[in-house]
N, C-alpha and C positions, 0 to 999 in steps of 0.2 A: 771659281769652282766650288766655294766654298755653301752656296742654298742648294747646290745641285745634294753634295754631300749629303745634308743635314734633308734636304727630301727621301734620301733613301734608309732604308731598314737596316738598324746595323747590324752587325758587323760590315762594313764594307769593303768588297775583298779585294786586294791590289796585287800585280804582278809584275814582277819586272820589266819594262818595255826597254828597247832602244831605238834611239835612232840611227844607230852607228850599227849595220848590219852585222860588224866583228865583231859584238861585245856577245859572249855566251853565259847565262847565268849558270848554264847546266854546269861549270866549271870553277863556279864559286866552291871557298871552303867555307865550312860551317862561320868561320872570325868574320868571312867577310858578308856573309847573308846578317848575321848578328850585327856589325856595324852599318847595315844600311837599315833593319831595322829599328836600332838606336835613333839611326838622325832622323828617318822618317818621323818617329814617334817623337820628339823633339821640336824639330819643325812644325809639326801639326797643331802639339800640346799649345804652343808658342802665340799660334795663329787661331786660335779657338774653334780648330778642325778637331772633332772627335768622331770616333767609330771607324777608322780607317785601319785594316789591319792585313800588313806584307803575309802573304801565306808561302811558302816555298813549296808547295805539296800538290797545287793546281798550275796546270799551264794556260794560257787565254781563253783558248775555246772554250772552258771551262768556267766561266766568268757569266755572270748574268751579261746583258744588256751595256747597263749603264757605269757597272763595275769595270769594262772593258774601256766604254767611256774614259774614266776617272782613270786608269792605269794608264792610256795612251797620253794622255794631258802631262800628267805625273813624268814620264820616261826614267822610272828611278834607276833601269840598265847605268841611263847615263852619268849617275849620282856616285858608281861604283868607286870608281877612280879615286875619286873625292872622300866618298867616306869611310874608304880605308884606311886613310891616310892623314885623317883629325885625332888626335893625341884626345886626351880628355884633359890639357891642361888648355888648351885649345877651343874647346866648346863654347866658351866664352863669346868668342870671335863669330859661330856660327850663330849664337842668340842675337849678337849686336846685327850680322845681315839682316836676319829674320824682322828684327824692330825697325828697322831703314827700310826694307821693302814694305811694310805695312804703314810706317807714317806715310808714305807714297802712294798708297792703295785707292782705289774709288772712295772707299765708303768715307775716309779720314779727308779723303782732298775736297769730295760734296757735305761733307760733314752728317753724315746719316743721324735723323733722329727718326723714333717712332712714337704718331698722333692718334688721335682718333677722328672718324669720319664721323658725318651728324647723324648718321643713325648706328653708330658705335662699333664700327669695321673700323679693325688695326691699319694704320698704314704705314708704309713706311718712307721717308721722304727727305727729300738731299736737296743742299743749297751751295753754291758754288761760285765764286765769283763776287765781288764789292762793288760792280759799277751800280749806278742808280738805276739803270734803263733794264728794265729785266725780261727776263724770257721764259715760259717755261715751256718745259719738251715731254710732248704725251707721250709716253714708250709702246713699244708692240704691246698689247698685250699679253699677260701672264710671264715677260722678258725679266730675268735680273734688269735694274737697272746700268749694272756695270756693262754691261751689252752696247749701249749707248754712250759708253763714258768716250769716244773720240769726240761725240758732238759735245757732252759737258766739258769738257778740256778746252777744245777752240773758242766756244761761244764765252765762256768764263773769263778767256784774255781781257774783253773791255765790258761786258755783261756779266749780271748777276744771272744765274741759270738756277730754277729750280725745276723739280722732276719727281716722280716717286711709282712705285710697285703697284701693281694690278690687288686690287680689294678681295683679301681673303684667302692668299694665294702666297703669303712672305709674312711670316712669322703669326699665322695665326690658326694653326693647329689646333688650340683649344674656341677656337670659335666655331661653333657648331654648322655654317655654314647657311643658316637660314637668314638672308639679308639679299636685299634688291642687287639685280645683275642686270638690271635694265641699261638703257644709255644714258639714263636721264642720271641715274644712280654713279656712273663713273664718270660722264662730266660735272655731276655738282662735287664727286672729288677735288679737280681740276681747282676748284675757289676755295675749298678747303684747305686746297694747299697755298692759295695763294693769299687767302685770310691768315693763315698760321705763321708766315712771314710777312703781312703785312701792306703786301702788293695789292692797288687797287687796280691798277691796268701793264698789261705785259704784251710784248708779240707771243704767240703760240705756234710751235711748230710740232706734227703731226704725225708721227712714223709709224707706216704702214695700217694693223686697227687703230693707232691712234689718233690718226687721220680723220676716223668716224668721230670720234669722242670730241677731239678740234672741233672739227664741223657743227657739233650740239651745242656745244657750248658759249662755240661765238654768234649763234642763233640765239642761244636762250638771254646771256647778256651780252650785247654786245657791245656796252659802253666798257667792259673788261678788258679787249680785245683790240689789241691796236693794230696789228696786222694777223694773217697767219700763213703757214709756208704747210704743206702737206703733200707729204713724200711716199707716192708708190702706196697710195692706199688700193684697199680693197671695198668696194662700194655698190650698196646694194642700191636698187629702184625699184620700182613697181611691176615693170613689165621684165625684171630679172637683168637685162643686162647682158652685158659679153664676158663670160667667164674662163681662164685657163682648164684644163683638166685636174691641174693639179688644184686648181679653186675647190673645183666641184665635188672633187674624190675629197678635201680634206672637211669641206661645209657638210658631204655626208655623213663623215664619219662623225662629224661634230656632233651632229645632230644627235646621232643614236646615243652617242656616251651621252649626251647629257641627260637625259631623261630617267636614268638612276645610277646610282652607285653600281648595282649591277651589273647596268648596261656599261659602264666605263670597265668596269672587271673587264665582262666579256671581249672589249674593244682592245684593251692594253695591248697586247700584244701587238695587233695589226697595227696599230700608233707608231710604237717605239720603230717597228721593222722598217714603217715609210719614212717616217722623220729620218731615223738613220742613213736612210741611202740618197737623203735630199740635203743631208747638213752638210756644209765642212766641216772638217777636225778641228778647224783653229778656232770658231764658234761652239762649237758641238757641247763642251762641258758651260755654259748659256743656257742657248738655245733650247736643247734637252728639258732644263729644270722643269719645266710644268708637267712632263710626262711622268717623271720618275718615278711616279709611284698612280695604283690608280684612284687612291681620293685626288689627289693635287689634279690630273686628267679631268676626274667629274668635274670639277670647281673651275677650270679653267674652260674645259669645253662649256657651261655654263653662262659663263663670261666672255665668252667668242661668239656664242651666239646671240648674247645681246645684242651685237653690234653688228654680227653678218644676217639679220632679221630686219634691221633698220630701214626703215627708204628712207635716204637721205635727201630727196628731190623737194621736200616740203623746207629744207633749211635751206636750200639755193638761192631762195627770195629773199629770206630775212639776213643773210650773210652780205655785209654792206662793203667787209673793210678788203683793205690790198687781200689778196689772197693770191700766193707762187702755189702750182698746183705742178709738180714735177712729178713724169713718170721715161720710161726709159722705149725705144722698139722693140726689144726685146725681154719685157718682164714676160717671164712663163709664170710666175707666180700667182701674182693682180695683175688682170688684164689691163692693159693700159687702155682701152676703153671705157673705162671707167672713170679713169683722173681728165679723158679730154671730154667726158661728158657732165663730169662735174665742174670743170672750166668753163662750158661751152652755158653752166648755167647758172654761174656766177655773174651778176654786175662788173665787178672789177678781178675780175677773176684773169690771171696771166698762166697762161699754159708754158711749160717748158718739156723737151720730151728728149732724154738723151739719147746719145747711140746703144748705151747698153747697161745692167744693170736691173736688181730687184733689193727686194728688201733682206734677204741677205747680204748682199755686197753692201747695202746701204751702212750698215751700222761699222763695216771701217771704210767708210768714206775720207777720201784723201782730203787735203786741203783745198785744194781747187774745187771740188764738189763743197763745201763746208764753206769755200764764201761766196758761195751761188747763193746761201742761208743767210749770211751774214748782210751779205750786200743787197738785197731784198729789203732787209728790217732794216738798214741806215736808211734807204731812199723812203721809208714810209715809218 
C-alpha cells in the first residue's frame, strides 16, 4: 500500500473501517481514538509511511476515492481491541512486529535497488532468488511490482527472478516526464535490467502489457531469450483484432488522457469510478497506484499506449524460441483472441487456454497455475 500512499496528496485521510460488523467507532472514548492514533502513527513512522492521518470528524463517504481505498485496506476498527490495550512500556514489542513484518516484505525479500535506464529514466528493480538459471518477469504495466510478488516467491525457490517498475512512474516525481514511451524504450529496459545484474540470457515471462514488451524484446534480441511464457496479454494487429468492451472502453479512455496533462485532469475522475468497480479490494490498494493522482494517470496512460499502439504481427516471425502463450475462456479483460492469434503465429509458439481467469486473478495465481510457468522453463 505503501507507492499507492506516497502517489497521493497529503494529508491522506483515514477512517476507521471494520470488518467485524459489531465494532462501532461512534462509541469510542476520546483514550481510545487517542491510542489508535498513537499506533497508527507509529506503525507508519516505522514503515516509511508518511502523510497518513486518522480524522475522527469525517465518516467514509466523505473520503476522497483513494482515501476510502487506503482506510478499507488499513481496517484500523479492527486495531481497536488491540490498541487499547499496549501499555507504553510495551511499545517495544509493537516495533519489534513492525521490523519482522518488513524484513518479510517484497521489497527486502527481492532486494529493491534503484538504476538508471540509458536514457536516464529512474528505475526501480528487484532481484530474487540465487539459482544460476534466471528469469525475469515483465510486470502489467504502470503495477507495484509487489502485485506480482506470488510469481517472485515461487519462481525464486530454484531461480534467480529479476523484475522492476514501469519507467517514470515509481519514484520519479522530479523527472520531468519528457523520455520515450515507445516499446522499443521499455523493452530495452528489460536488458538494462538484465545488464545491471549481469544476466546474459534468461526465460522471460510476460504478464498481461507485459506480454507486449516480452514479445519486443525477444524479437529484438533473441540470442537473450531462452524461452518466453506470456500470460493473458492484450495485443494489438493491424486489422484491430477481437477486443472485450472493457479493452475498448479502457484503450479509449487511454487514449484521450494521454495526449495532455489536461486531458488526464479532465479523465481522472471517470478512471478512478471504472477501475473502482472492476477491481477487488484485496488488489485494489496495487492496482489503483497509477491512478491516484492525475500526473501519475498522464504518465502511465502514456505508457499504455505505447504498447496498445503496437502490432505485434511483425515480431511473430522473428520470435524463434519456446513460447507458453496462455489465456483463459473467459478473460472479459484481453480477449483471448488475441493470445490464440499470437500462438497461431508463432514457429514454436504452444497455446494453453484455461477454463477461467484474467489478469486480475492472474497475479495471486495459485500454485498449480505457477508451475504451468515453471514446468514450461525446465522443458526448454
Amino acid at each position: 500500500m505503501k507507492p499507492l500512499i506516497a502517489g497521493l496528496a497529503a494529508p491522506v485521510r483515514v477512517v476507521p473501517v471494520a470488518r467485524d460488523a459489531a465494532v462501532s467507532p461512534a462509541d469510542w472514548s476520546a483514550g481510545e481514538w487517542r491510542a489508535l492514533r498513537g499506533l497508527l502513527n507509529r506503525v507508519a513512522r516505522r514503515a516509511g509511511v508518511t502523510g497518513l492521518t486518522l480524522t475522527r470528524n469525517e465518516v467514509f463517504d466523505d473520503l476522497q476515492v483513494f482515501e476510502r481505498v487506503v482506510s478499507e485496506r488499513l481496517a484500523l476498527a479492527d486495531w481497536m481491541n488491540s490498541a487499547a490495550a499496549v501499555p507504553v512500556d510495551r511499545l517495544g514489542e509493537v516495533d519489534q512486529v513492525v521490523a519482522e513484518t518488513l524484513a518479510d516484505s517484497f521489497d527486502v525479500f527481492s532486494h529493491k535497488e534503484a538504476i538508471t535506464s540509458v536514457d536516464g529514466v529512474p528505475l526501480n528493480v528487484y532481484a530474487a532468488g540465487q539459482a544460476d538459471e534466471a528469469v525475469v518477469l515483465v510486470p502489467a504495466c504502470g503495477m507495484p511490482a509487489a502485485l506480482a510478488e506470488s510469481w517472485v516467491r515461487f519462481l525464486a525457490r530454484d531461480r534467480r527472478v529479476l523484475t522492476w517498475e514501469s519507467r517514470g512512474l515509481f519514484d520519479a516525481a522530479d523527472h520531468g516526464g519528457d523520455y520515450s514511451i515507445d516499446i522499443g524504450a521499455q523493452a530495452a529496459d528489460l536488458f538494462t535490467v538484465m545488464d545491471h545484474y549481469g544476466v546474459t540470457s534468461a526465460h522471460v515471462v510476460g504478464l498481461c502489457g507485459g506480454a507486449v514488451i516480452a514479445l519486443a524484446a525477444a524479437a529484438e534480441q533473441s540470442g537473450r531469450v531462452s524461452s518466453l511464457s506470456l500470460w493473458h496479454g492484450a495485443y494489438e494487429f493491424t486489422d484491430g483484432g477481437m477486443k472485450t468492451k472493457h479493452q475498448e472502453g479502457l484503450i479509449e479512455l487511454m487514449t484521450s488522457a494521454a495526449r495532455s496533462r489536461a486531458a488526464a485532469r479532465a479523465v481522472h475522475a471517470a478512471f478512478c469510478q471504472a477501475m473502482l468497480t472492476s477491481t477487488p479490494a484485496d488488489v485494489a490498494h496495487l492496482v489503483l497506484y497509477p491512478y491516484a493522482s492525475p500526473e501519475l494517470l498522464y504518465r502511465y496512460c502514456r505508457l499504455n499506449t505505447g504498447i496498445t499502439s503496437t502490432d505485434v504481427g511483425p515480431y511473430l516471425a522473428k520470435v524463434k524460441q519456446p513460447t507458453l502463450v496462455v489465456t483463459s475462456q473467459d478473460d472479459d479483460i484481453a480477449h483471448p483472441a488475441g493470445s490464440q492469434q499470437v500462438a497461431a503465429g508463432l514457429s514454436n509458439g504452444h497455446l494453453r487456454v484455461e477454463d477461467h481467469g484474467d489478469h486480475i486473478s492472474l497475479f495471486n495465481a495459485d500454485e498449480k497455475l505457477l508451475r504451468v510457468a515453471a514446468d514450461f522453463m525446465a522443458q526448454h
